[in-house]
N, C-alpha and C positions, 0 to 999 in steps of 0.2 A: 678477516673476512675478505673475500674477491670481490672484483670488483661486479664480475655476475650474480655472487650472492644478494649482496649490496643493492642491485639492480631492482632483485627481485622484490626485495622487503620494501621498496621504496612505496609508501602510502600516496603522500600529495602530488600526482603526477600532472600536467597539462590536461591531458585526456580524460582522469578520473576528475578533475573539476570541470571541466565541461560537460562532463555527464551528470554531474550532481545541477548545475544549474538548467541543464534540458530537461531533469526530470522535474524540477520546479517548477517550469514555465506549462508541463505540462498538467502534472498536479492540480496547480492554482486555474488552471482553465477548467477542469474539472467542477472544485470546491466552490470555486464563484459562481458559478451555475448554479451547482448542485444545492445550496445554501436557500438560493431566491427562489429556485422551482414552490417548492410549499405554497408560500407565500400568491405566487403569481400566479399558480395553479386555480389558487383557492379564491383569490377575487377577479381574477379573467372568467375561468370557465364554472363560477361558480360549484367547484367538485366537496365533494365529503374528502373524511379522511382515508376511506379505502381507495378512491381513484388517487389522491397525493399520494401514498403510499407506492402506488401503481406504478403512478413516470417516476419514480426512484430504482422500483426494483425490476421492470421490465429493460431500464439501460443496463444493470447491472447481470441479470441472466443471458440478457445477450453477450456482453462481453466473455462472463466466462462461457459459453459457447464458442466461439471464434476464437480466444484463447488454447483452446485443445487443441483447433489446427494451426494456431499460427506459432505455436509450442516444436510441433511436427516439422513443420516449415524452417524453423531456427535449424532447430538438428540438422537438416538438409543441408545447411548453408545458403539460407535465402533471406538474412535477416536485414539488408539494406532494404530489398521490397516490401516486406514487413514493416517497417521502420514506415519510409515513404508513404504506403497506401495508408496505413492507419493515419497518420497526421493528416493528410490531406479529406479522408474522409472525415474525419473528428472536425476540422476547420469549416467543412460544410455545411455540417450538422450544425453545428454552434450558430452559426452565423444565419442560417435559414428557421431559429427560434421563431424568429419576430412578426415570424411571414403566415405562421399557423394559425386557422382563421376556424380551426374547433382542436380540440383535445384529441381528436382522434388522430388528424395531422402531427400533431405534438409528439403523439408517443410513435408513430411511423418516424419524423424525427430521431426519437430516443432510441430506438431502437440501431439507426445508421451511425448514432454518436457511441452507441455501446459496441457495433463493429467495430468501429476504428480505433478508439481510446483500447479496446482489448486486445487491437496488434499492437500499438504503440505504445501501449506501460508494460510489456514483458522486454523489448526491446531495450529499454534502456539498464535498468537493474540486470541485467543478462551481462550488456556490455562490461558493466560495473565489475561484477563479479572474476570476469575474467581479467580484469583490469587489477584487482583485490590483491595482495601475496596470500596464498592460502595461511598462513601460521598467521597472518591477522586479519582474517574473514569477518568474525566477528567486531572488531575495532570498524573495519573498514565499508561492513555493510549500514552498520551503525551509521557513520557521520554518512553515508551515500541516504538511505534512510531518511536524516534528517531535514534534506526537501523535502519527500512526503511531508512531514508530520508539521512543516515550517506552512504547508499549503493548506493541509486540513486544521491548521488554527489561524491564520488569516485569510485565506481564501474566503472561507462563509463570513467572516464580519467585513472584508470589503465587499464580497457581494452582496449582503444588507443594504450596506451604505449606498451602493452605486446605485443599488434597485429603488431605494427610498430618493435619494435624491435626485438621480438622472434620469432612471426610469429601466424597462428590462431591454432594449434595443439598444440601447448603451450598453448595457452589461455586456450581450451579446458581440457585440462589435469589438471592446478592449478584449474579453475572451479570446475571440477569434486570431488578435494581432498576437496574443501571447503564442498561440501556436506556429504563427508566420515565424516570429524573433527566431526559434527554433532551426530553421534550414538554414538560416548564415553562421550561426555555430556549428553546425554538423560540418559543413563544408570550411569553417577554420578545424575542426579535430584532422577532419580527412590531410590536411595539410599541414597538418605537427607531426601528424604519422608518417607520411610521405619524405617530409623534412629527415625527421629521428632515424627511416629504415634508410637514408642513405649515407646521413652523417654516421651509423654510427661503426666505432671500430673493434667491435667484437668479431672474431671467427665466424662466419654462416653456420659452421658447426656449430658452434659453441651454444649459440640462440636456439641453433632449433633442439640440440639436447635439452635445453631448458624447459620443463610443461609451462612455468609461466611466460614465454618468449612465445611460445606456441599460440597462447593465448591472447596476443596482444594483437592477432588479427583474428577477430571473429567470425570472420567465413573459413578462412583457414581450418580453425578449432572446429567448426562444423561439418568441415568437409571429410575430415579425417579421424571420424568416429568412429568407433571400433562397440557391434552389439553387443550390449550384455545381459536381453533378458529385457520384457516387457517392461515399461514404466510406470504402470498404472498396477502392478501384482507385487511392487515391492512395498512390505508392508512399513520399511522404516518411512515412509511418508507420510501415510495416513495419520497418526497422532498429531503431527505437527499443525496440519492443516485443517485437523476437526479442533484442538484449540486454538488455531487461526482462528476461526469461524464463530466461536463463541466473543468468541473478543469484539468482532466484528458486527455482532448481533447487536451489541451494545452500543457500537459507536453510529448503525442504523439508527436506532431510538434517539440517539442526539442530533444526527443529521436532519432527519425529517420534520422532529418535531420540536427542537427545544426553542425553536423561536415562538412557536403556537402553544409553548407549556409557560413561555415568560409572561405571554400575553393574559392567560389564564391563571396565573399567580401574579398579575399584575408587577412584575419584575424589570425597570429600565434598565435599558443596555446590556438583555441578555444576552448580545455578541460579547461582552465581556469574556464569557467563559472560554471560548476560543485563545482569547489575548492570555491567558492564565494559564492555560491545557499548553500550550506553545511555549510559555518559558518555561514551564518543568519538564517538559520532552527536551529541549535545548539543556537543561543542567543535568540531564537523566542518561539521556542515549548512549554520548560517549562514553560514559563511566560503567555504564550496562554491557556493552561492547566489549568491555576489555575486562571486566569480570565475567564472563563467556568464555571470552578468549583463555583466560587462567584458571575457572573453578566448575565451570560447565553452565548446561543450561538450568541446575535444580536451583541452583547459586540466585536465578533469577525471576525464573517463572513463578514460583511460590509466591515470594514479596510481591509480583507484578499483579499476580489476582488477586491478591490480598485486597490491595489496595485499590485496583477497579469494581471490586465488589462493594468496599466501604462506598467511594465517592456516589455510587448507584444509589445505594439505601441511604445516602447524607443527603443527596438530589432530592430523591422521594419525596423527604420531611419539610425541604426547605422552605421559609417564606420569605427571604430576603438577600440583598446581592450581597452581601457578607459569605452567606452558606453557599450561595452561588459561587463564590471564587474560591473557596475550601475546598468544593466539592470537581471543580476544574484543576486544581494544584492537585488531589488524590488520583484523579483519571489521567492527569497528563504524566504523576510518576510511574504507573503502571502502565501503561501503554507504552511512554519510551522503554520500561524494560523488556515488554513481552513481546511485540512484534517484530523488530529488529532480531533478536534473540531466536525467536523460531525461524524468522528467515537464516539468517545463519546458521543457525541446525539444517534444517532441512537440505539444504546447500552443502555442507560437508559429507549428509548421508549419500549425494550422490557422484556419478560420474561425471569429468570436465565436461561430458558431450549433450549429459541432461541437463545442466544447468538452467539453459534458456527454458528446458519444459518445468523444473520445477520452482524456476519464477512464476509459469505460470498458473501452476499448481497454486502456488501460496497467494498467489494476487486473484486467483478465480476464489478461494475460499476465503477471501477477503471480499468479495464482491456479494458470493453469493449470503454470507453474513449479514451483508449489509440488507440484501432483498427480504432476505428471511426474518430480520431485524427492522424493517421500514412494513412491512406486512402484517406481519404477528405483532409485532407491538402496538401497531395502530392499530387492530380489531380492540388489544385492550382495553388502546385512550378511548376506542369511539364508543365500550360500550360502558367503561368505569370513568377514570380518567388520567391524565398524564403524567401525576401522583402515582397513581398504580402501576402506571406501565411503566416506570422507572424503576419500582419493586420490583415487577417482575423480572425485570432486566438484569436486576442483581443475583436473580436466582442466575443466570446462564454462566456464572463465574463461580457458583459453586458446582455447578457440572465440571466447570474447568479442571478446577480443583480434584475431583473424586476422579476425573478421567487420568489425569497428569502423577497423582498419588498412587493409584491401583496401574501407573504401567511402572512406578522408578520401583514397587513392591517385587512385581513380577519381575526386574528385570536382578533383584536382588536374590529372588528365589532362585532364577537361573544362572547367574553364580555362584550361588551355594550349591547349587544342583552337579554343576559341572567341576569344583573344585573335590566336590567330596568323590565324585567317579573319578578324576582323576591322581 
């Protein structure tokens, strides 16, 4: 192997771990919010479950909104300003919580926090990817991934914690610095890259014949996109992103409400589930990854719904933090297999120049999940209860299922189809 080969396959690079801990810090600025909102919603402004509902899924449709152009934007080559305006909007929003003196403020708030959080979480996963060697895309979206998922199960139980014991203006404030920590990393990558493009002794030829040497400067890669055809008409996307979205519906239903379904099942420390959901994604992801990478995506999706389905309907029934942490260890093996997974599908179905749009493809149909998932399922709890709407919750992973089942059908028939004409 050369040493350019070499090069390329190189996974744990300076740059690829600084982007996995940016996207942490952004993440957990997120989930620490997004955890205590319910709660603080619901004894500040005295709201039902459809207005909680509401400040969850109104930051979340704005993001995916703003996301479709700051997707646009990437391709351009404009993703440093991308990068910048959303963190710094996101850091505002955050921080000006404490200041809102009715709900309607609040969600004028959530809506500025969901601009800017929808520039800055396609930014970084975009980086990632081109950062990736494509032959371990998979592996490599995977352990990138597993900030996320390391944020969405400690994030809401330190934001419990902070909320109960310091109060939300604290929450607010450590929130805010997580996004600050951010711009002194960005400007150490800027200067490992600066450092590496002069140290290093490869041919300028050499590099730039490389796609992934192309890649390792991300405006570069945007600038020198070559059209292929609308991105929103190619249909190998669409699958991936409608069982995104199903998945997402579900992990709505736990965001919003599972600290108000512990309270109601009388359940202590149902942040526990979090702490549970986060070490089976931590023993899951990697191994999902690279089973991707070698046997495809059917290899994964199948057991991943399987098993979000089970934890749903084990939730349902539960009446104690035993099933509570069963039912966190089944959602957190399925989820580490199936989102990392369709993110890497979806990413290989396209070109190096759509990447950054169809991160934001897969993070808008993670969002909008989430809306659609904090909405619909709160109509349920408010008019059955949280029991129920944990049932129903488990139906949207049988949709998964008959949707994911009736395309590897079809796509079998069209092999058959074409083997026999030819």
């Amino acid at each position: 192997m050369s040493f350019l080969e070499s090069h390329q396959e190189q996974l744990w690079t300076k740059r690829f771990i600084i982007l996995i801990i940016c996207n942490l810090l952004l993440a957990l600025n997120l989930q620490m919010v997004l955890s205590a909102f319910p709660l603080y919603v619901k004894e500040t402004f005295l709201a039902n479950d459809f207005m909680v509902s509401l400040v969850t899924s109104l930051f979340a449709l704005t993001a995916i909104v703003t996301r479709l152009f700051a997707g646009e934007m990437l391709r351009r080559g404009k993703l440093p300003f991308v990068m910048i305006v959303g963190l710094l909007a996101s850091a505002v929003a955050t921080i000006s919580y404490p200041f809102a003196g009715s709900i309607l403020f609040l969600l004028v708030m959530r809506v500025a926090y969901g601009f800017g959080f929808g520039m800055a979480s396609i930014t970084f996963p975009t980086m990632a990817s081109y950062a990736v060697p494509i032959r371990r895309i998979g592996e490599g979206m995977g352990y990138f991934g597993l900030s996320g998922s390391l944020a969405m199960a400690l994030g809401p139980m330190i934001g419990l914690w902070i909320l109960a014991d310091l109060g939300f203006t604290t929450l607010s404030v450590i929130s805010t610095i997580l996004l600050i920590l951010i711009f002194p990393l960005l400007f150490i990558m800027r200067r490992i890259r600066k450092v590496s493009s002069r140290s290093a002794s490869l041919p300028q030829e050499s590099v730039q014949a490389s796609p992934a040497s192309q890649a390792s400067s991300d405006a570069d890669v945007t600038e020198n996109t070559q059209k292929s055809g609308h991105f929103f008409l190619d249909k190998k996307i669409w699958l991936p992103c409608m069982l995104n979205m199903f998945l997402a519906i579900t992990y709505g239903g736990l965001l919003s409400f599972l600290a108000l379904f512990g309270k109601e099942m009388q359940l202590a420390n149902v942040g526990q589930f979090y702490l549970y959901n986060a070490l089976m994604i931590f023993l899951v992801r990697p191994v999902s990854g690279r089973v991707f990478d070698r046997k495809g995506h059917q290899a994964v999706l199948i057991p991943g719904a399987l098993f979000v389905m089970i934890s749903m309907l084990f939730l349902a029934f539960t009446t104690s933090v035993g099933g509570l942490i069963i039912s966190a260890l089944l959602y957190g093996a399925g989820f580490g297999m199936i989102q990392p997974s369709i993110q890497a599908w979806l990413i290989k179905e396209v070109a190096i120049e759509k990447r950054g749009m169809a991160n934001a493809v897969f993070l808008s149909a993670t969002d909008l999940g989430v809306a659609v998932g904090s909405m619909l399922l709160g109509l349920v709890a408010t008019l059955y209860s949280y029991s129920v709407m944990y049932g129903v919750s488990a139906l949207f992973m049988v949709l998964f299922l008959i949707a994911y089942l009736l395309f590897l059908w079809t796509e079998r028939m069209d092999r058959k189809q074409n083997s026999e004409s030819s």
